[in-house]
C-alpha positions as CSV (number, residue, x, y, z in Angstrom):
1,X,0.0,0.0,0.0
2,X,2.9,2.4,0.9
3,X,4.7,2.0,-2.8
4,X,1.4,2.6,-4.3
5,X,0.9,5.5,-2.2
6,X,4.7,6.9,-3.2
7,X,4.5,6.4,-7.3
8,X,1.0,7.8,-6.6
9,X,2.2,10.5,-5.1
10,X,4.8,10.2,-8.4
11,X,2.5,10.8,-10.8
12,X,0.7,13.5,-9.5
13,X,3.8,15.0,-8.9
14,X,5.0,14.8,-12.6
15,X,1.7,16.1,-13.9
16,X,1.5,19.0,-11.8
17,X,5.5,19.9,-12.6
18,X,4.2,19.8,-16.1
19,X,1.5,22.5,-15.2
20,X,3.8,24.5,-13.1
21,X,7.2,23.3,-13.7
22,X,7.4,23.3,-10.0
23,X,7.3,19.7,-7.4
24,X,7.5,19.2,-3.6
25,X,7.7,16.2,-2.3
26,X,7.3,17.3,1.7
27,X,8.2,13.7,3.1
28,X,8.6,10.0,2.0
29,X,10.9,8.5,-1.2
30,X,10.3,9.0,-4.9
31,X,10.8,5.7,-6.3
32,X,10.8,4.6,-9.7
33,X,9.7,1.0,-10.1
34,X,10.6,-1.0,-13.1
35,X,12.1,-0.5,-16.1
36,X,15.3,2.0,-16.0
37,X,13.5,5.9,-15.7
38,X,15.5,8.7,-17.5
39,X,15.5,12.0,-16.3
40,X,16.1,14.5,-18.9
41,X,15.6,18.1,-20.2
42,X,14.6,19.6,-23.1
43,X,17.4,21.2,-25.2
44,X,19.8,24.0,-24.3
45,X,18.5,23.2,-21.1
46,X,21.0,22.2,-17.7
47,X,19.4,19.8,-14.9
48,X,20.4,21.5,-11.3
49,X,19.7,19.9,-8.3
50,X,20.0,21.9,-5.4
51,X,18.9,20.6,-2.0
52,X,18.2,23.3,1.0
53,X,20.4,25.1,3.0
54,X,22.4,22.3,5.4
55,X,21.9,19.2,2.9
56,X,23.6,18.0,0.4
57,X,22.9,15.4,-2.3
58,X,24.1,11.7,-1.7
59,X,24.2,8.7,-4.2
60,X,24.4,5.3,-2.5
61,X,23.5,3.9,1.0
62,X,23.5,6.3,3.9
63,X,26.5,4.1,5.8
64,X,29.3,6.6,4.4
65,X,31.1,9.2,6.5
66,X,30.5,12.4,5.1
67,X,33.5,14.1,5.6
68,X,33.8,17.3,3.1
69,X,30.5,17.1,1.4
70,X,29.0,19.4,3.9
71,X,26.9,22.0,1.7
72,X,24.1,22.4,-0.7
73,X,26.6,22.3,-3.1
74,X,28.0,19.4,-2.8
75,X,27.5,15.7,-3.6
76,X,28.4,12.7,-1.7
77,X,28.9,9.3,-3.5
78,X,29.0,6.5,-1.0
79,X,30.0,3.7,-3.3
80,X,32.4,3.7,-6.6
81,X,32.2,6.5,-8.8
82,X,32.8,5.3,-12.7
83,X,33.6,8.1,-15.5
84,X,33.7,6.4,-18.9
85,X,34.6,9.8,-20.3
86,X,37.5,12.7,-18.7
87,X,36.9,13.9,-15.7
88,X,37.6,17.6,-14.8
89,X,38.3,19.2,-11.4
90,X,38.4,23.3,-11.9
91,X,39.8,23.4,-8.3
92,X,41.9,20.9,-6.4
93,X,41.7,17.4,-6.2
94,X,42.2,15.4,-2.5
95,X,42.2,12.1,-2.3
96,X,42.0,11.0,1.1
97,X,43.2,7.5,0.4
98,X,45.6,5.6,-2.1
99,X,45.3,7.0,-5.2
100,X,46.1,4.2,-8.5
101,X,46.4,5.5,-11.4
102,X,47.0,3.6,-14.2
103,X,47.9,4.2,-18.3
104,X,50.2,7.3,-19.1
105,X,49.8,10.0,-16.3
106,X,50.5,14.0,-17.1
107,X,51.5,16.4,-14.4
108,X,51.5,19.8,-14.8
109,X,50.8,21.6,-18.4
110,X,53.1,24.0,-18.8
111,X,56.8,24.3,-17.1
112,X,55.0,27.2,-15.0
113,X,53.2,24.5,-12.4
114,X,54.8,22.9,-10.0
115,X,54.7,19.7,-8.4
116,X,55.2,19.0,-4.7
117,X,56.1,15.5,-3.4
118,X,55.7,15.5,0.5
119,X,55.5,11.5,0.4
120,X,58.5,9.0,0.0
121,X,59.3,6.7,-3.0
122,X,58.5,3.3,-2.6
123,X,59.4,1.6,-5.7
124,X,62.7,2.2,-8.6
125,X,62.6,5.5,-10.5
126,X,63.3,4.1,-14.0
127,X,63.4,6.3,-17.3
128,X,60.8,5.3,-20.3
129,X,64.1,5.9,-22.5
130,X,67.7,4.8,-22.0
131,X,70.1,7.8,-21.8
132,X,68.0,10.3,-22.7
133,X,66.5,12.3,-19.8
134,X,68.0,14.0,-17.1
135,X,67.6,15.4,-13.7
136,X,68.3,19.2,-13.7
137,X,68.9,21.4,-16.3
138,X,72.4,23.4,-17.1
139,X,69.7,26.7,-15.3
140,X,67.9,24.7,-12.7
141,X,70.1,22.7,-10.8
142,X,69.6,20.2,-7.7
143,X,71.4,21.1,-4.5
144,X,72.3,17.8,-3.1
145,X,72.4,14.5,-4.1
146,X,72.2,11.6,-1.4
147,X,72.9,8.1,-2.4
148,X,74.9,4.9,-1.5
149,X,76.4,4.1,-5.5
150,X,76.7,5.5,-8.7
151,X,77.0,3.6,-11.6
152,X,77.5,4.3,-15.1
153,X,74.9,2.2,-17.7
154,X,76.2,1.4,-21.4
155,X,78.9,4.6,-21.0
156,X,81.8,5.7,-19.1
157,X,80.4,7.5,-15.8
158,X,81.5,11.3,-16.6
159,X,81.4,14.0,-14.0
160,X,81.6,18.2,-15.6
161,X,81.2,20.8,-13.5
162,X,80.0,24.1,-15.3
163,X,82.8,26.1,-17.1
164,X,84.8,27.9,-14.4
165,X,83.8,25.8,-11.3
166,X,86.3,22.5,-9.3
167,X,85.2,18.8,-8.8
168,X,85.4,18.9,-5.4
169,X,84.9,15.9,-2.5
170,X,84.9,16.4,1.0
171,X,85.0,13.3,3.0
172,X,84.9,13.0,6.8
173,X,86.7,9.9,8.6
174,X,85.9,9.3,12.6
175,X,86.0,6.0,13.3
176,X,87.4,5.4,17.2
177,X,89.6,2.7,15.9
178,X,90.6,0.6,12.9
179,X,92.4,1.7,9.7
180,X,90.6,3.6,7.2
181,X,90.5,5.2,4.0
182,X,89.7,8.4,2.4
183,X,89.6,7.6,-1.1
184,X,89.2,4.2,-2.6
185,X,89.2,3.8,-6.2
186,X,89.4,0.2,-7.4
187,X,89.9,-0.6,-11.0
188,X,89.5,-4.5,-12.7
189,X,91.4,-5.2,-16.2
190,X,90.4,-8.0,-17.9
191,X,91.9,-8.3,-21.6
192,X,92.3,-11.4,-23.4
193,X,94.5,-10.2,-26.3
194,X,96.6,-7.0,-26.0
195,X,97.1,-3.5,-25.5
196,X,97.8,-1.8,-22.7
197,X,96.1,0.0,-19.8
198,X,96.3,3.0,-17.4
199,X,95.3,3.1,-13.5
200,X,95.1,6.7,-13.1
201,X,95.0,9.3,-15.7
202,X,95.2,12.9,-15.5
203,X,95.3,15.4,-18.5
204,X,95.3,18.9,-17.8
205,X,94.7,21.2,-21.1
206,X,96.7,24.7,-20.7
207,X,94.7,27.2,-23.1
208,X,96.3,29.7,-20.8
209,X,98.5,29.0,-18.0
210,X,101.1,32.4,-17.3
211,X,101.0,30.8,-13.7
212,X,105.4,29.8,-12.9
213,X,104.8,27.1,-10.5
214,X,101.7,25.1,-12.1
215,X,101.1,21.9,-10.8
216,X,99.7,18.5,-12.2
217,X,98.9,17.4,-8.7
218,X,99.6,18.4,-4.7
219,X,99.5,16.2,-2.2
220,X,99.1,17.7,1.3
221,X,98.8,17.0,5.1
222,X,97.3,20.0,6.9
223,X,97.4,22.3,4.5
224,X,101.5,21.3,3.9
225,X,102.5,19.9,0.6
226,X,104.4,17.0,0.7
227,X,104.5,15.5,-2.7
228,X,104.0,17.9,-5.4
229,X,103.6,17.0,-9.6
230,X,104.5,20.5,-11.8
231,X,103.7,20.8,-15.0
232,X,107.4,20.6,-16.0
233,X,109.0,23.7,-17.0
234,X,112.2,24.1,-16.3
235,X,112.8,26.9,-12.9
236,X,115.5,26.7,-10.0
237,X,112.3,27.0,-7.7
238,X,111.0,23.3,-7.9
239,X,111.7,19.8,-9.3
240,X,109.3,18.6,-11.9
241,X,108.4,15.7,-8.9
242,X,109.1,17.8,-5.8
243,X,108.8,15.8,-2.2
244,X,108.9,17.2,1.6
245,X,107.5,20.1,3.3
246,X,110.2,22.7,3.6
247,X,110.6,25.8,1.8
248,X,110.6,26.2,-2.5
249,X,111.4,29.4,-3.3
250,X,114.3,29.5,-5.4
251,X,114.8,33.1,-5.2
252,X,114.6,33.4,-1.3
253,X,117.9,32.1,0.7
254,X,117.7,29.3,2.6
255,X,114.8,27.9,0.2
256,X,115.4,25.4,-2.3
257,X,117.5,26.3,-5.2
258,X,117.6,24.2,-7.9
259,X,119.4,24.4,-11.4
260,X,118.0,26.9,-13.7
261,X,117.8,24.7,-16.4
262,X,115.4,22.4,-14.1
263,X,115.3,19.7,-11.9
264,X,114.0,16.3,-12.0
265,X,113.6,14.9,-8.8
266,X,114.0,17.7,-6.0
267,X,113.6,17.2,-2.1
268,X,113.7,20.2,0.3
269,X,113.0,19.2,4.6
270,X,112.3,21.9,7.0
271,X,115.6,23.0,8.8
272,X,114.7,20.7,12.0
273,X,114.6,17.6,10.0
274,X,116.9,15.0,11.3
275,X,115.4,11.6,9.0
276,X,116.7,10.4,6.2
277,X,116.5,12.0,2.6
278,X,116.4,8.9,1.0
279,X,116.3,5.4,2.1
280,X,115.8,2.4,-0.6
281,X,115.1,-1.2,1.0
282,X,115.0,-4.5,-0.3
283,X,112.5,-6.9,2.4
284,X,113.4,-3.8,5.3
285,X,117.0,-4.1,4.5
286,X,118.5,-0.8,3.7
287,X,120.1,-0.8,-0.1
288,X,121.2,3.2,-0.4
289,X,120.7,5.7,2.6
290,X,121.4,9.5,2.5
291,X,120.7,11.1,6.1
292,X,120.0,14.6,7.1
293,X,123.3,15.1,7.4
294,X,124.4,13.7,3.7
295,X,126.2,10.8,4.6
296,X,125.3,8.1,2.0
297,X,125.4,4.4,3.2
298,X,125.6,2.1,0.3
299,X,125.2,-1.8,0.8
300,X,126.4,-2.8,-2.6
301,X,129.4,-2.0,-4.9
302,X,129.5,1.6,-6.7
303,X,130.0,1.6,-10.2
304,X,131.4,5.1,-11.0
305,X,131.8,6.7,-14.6
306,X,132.4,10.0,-13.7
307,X,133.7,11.6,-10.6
308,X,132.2,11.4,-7.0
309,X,132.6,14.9,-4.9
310,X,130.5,16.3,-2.4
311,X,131.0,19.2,0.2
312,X,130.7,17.2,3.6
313,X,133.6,16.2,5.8
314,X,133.5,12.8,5.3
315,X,132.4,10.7,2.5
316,X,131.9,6.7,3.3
317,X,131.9,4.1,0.5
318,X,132.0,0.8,1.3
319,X,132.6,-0.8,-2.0
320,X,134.8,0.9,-4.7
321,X,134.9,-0.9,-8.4
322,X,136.1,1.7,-10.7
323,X,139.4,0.9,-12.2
324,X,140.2,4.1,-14.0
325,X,138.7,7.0,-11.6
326,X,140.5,8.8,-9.4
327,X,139.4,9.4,-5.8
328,X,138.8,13.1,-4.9
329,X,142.0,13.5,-2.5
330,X,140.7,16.9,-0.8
331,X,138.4,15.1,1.3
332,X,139.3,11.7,3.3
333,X,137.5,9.1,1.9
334,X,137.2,5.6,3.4
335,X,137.7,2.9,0.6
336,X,137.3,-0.8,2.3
């Protein structure tokens, strides 16, 4: 008796809307019964619902938590909400749970929106295309970069800074015991026919260098050079392989002062140094030992074709093969 009362109720409200293009249903359910019911307009014409102030309009069950759909105009679909067509959202879109969204996805239109990620990745980020986009541009630049490897794909891994600017690493060591190291670069050859191969390469390319103490590399401790690689020009100030951490300053006294036409091998030790210059072992055994003082220790036999001098008092050889040179007589030499 009730749904004959409501399509009842129906009816006469359809025929008076077509009178006065006006219905009120004061209480109770419209209900169609039957066969699907279209709801249509004539043409040109929109269909607005609009429920009073303090409802809103709801499609599905009543069980849903209404959480943002708080107004007249607003509409609250309790169940799954299917667009065969695109769907448009003129203001933001929230989506209070996961959010799947699959076939090719677009964000942003123009290079003038921005995108915000507040969440964390949870899966690889993988290029569509091998070697062909990149992160950055050479005018927007990332500021850090934190990861655990870096691995070159298909190419040799190459690292340019912009035109003007250092490759520069800083690396930080504070372990309370145990050995440990700095830099660790670790390189595997395998050939199987010929040609050769380098460890370490370093090729510097002067355009312009009116610099007269340029060096291919500088090896420090504190700030204190201690093994130094110039670019080979001949000067009195440095040896083209320079070692210890004294003075070079060819032009100042008491600096080293090579020969003008260069040096290959130079050594200079700050005036308190009391080691040895040079000390060449075989299994910890020394071979040839100069000391701070320049007394030179020799294990073997000397083989002489020119003249031995030097400016010290005493001069110790322990071997002495050459038949035809003549030992300096200013200075007492010890012949065994």
């Amino acid at each position: 008796m009730a749904n004959k009362r409501s399509r009842a109720l129906a009816s006469i409200c359809i025929i008076i809307s077509v009178i006065t293009w006006t219905c009120f249903i004061r209480a109770g359910t419209l209900e169609f019964d039957g066969v699907p019911v279209d709801i249509t307009t004539a043409n040109n014409e929109d269909l607005v619902i609009v429920p009073a102030s303090g409802g809103n309009i709801q499609i599905g069950a009543g069980s849903g938590t209404n959480s943002y759909a708080t107004s007249n105009n607003d509409l609250h679909v309790t169940g799954i909400l299917e667009v065969s067509g695109s769907g448009y959202f003129d203001s933001g879109l929230t989506v209070a749970s996961a959010l799947t969204a699959n076939g090719n996805v677009t964000l942003g239109s123009t290079t003038s929106n921005t995108i915000t990620p507040t969440g964390k990745l949870a899966a690889d980020l993988v290029p569509n295309t091998s070697s062909t986009y990149n992160l950055g541009s050479t005018s927007l630049a990332f500021s850090k970069l934190y990861v655990d490897t870096i691995s070159g794909y298909a190419a040799a891994l190459a690292l340019s800074p912009a035109s003007g600017y250092s490759l520069t690493g800083a690396v930080t060591k504070s372990a309370s015991s145990g050995n440990e190291t700095a830099y660790d670069l670790a390189a595997t050859v395998n050939k199987s026919s010929s040609g050769n191969y380098t460890g370490l390469k370093l090729n510097v390319t002067e355009t312009l260098a009116p610099g007269t103490a340029d060096k291919l590399m500088d090896l420090q401790v504190g700030g204190t050079s201690w093994l130094s690689v110039y670019n080979g020009a001949n000067s009195a100030n440095y040896g083209a392989l320079s070692l210890g951490s004294g003075y070079w300053d060819g032009t100042t006294a008491g600096y080293f002062s090579g020969s003008t036409s260069g040096t290959l091998l130079a050594g200079n030790a700050v005036s308190a140094f009391a080691g040895n210059l040079i000390d060449i072992q075989i299994a910890g055994s020394s071979k040839f030992k100069v000391d701070s003082s320049g007394n030179v220790t020799v294990a073997g036999t000397i083989a002489s074709s020119s003249s031995l001098g030097g400016s010290g008092t005493n001069k110790y050889l322990s071997r002495w093969s050459a038949a035809t040179e003549s030992i300096p007589t200013e200075r007492a030499w010890v012949r065994a």
